[in-house]
N, C-alpha and C positions, 0 to 999 in steps of 0.2 A: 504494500500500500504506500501510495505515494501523496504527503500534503505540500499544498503551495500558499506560504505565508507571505502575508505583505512584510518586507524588509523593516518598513516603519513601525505601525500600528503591532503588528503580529497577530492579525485578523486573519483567518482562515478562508481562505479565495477558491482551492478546489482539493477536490480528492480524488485517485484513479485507483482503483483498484485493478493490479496487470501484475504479470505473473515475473519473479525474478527475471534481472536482466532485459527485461522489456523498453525498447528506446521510448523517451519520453516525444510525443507528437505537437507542435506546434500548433495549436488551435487559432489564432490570429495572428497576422502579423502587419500593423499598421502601414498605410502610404503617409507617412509624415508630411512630404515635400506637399503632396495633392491637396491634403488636410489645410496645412498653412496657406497654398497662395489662390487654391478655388474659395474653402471652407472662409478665412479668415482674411482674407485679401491682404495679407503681408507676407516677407519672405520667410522662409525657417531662420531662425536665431542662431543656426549651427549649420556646418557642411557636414554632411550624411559621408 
């Protein structure tokens, strides 16, 4: 069993249950750049 705590808080975010050795799967993975300059109409604050 695998838990995923927030760094900060230490709030419990997810839990997988997968069998030893099982690779962990990326379930999101944000478009920053898209976010920033469609969503928010400024540029990212950082180069990706």
């Amino acid at each position: 069993m695998r838990e995923f705590l927030c760094p900060v808080s230490g709030t419990l975010l997810d839990v997988d249950c997968v069998p030893p050795t099982f690779p962990v799967e990326v379930d999101f993975t944000p478009d920053l750049a898209t976010f920033y300059t469609e969503w928010l109409g400024r540029d990212l604050p950082v180069t990706l």
